[in-house]
C-alpha positions in Angstrom: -10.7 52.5 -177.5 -14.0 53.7 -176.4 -14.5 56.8 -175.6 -17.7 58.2 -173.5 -18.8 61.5 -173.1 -19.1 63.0 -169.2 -22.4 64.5 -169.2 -23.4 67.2 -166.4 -19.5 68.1 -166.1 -19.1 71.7 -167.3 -15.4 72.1 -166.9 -12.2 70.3 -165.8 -10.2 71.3 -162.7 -6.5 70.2 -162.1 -5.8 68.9 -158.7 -1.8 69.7 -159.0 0.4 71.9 -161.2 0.6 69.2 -164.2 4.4 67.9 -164.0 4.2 65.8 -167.2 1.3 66.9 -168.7 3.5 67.7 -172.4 3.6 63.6 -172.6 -0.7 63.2 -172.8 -1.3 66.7 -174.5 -0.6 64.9 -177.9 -3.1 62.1 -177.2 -6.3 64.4 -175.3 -9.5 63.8 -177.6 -9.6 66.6 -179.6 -13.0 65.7 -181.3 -14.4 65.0 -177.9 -13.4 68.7 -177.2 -14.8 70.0 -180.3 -17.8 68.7 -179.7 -18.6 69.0 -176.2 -16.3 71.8 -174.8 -15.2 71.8 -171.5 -12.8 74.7 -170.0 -9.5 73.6 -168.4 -8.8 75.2 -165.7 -5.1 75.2 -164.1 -1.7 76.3 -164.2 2.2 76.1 -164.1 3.0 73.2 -166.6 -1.2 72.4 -167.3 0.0 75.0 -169.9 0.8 72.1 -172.3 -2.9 71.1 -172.5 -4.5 74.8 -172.5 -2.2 75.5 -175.3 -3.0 72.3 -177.3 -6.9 72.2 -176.7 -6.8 76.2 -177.8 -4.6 75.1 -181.1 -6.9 72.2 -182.2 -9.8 72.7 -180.4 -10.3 76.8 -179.4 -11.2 75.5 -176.2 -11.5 78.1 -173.7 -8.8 77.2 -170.3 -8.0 79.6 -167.6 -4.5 80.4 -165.8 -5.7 79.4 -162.4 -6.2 77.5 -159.8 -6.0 73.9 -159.3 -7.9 72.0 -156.6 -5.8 71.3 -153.8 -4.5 75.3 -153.8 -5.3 77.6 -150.4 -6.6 81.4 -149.5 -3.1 82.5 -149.2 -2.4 82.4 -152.8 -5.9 82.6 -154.5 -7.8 84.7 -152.2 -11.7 85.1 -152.7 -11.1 87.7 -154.8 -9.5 85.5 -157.4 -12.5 82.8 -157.2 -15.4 85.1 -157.5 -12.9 86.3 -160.7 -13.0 82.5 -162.0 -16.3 82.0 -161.2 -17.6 85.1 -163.1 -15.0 84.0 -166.2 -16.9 80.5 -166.3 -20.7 81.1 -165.5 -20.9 84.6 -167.4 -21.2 84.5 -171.1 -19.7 88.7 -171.3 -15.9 89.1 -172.3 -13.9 89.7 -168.9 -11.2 92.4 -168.3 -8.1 92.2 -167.1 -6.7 94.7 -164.5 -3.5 95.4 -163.3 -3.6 94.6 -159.7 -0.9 97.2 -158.0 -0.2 95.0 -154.8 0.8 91.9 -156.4 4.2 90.6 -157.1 3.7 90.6 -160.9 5.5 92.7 -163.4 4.1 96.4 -163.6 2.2 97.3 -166.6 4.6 99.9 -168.1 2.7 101.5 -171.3 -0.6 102.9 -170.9 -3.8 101.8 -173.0 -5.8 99.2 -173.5 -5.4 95.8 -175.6 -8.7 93.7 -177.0 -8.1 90.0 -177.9 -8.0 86.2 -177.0 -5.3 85.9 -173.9 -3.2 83.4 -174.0 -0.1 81.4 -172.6 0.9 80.2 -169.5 4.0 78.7 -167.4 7.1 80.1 -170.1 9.2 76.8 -170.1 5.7 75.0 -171.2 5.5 77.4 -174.2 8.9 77.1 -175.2 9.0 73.4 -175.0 6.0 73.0 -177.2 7.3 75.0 -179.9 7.1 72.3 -183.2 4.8 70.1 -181.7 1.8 71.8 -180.1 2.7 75.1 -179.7 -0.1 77.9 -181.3 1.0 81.4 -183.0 -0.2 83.6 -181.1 -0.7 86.0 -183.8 -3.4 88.9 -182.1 -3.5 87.1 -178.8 -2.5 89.4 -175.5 -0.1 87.0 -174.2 0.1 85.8 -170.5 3.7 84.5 -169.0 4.0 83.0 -165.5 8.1 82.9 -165.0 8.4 82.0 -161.6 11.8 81.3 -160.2 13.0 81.9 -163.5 16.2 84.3 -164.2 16.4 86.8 -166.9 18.3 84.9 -169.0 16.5 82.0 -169.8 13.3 84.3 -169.9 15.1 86.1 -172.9 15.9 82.3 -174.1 12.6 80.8 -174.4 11.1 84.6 -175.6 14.0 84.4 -178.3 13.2 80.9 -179.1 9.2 81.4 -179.6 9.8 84.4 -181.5 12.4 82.3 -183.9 9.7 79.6 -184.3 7.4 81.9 -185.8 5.0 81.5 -182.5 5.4 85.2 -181.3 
């Protein structure tokens, strides 16, 4: 198969949430990638590539939006975040954001390291196949819809891989 290299393209945006994408992450050109990175950016079940272009490759992806997403969700505030993430070379920090619907921070300080992760069931799927450790990585779960249970079954069953 030939392969050609997309020159002038600078990263790779998702157009939907990635239903499927654990059945390509296997085949993505991982030399390709090593060679000429190009960030992924993405979410919900996109975490199957992120996770195996950051376990073969260390390519860079972010946690965000895809193409066809609106204001409501990913307001300005979020895109002048991804924009700064992907055209500034400095580190970015995280903060907790008080009025969104996200877990509250409940312990006080201040982490340093690589974060990684993404959509939980993605994670816990790819455990023996493509899954990373994530061994002094600040780890990032999106559970939406999810109920505690089966949050506390795909933690237990990354931690029992060897992955957490």
């Amino acid at each position: 198969m030939t392969r050609y290299a997309i020159l002038g393209v600078r990263a790779i945006f998702t157009t939907r949430g990635g239903k499927g994408a654990y059945r390509i992450a296997h085949a993505l050109d991982f030399q390709a990638s090593i060679k000429d990175p190009k960030p992924l950016v993405g979410f919900s079940d996109t975490t199957s590539l992120h996770i195996a272009l950051w376990r073969e490759c260390r390519v860079v992806g972010f946690h965000g939006p895809h193409i066809a997403e609106n204001r409501h969700f990913f307001p300005e505030k979020s895109a002048l975040h991804l924009r700064r993430a992907l055209m500034e070379p400095e580190s970015q920090i995280v903060h907790q954001d008080r009025n969104e619907c996200s877990a509250l921070v409940t312990i006080d300080g201040v982490a340093t390291g690589f974060l990684v992760g993404g959509n939980l069931g993605a994670l816990a799927r790819a455990v023996g196949w493509t899954c990373p450790t994530f061994d002094g990585a600040i780890l990032l779960i999106e559970a939406i819809d999810t109920f505690i249970g089966q949050i506390d079954a795909a933690l237990t069953q990354l931690r029992r891989s060897g992955c957490l």
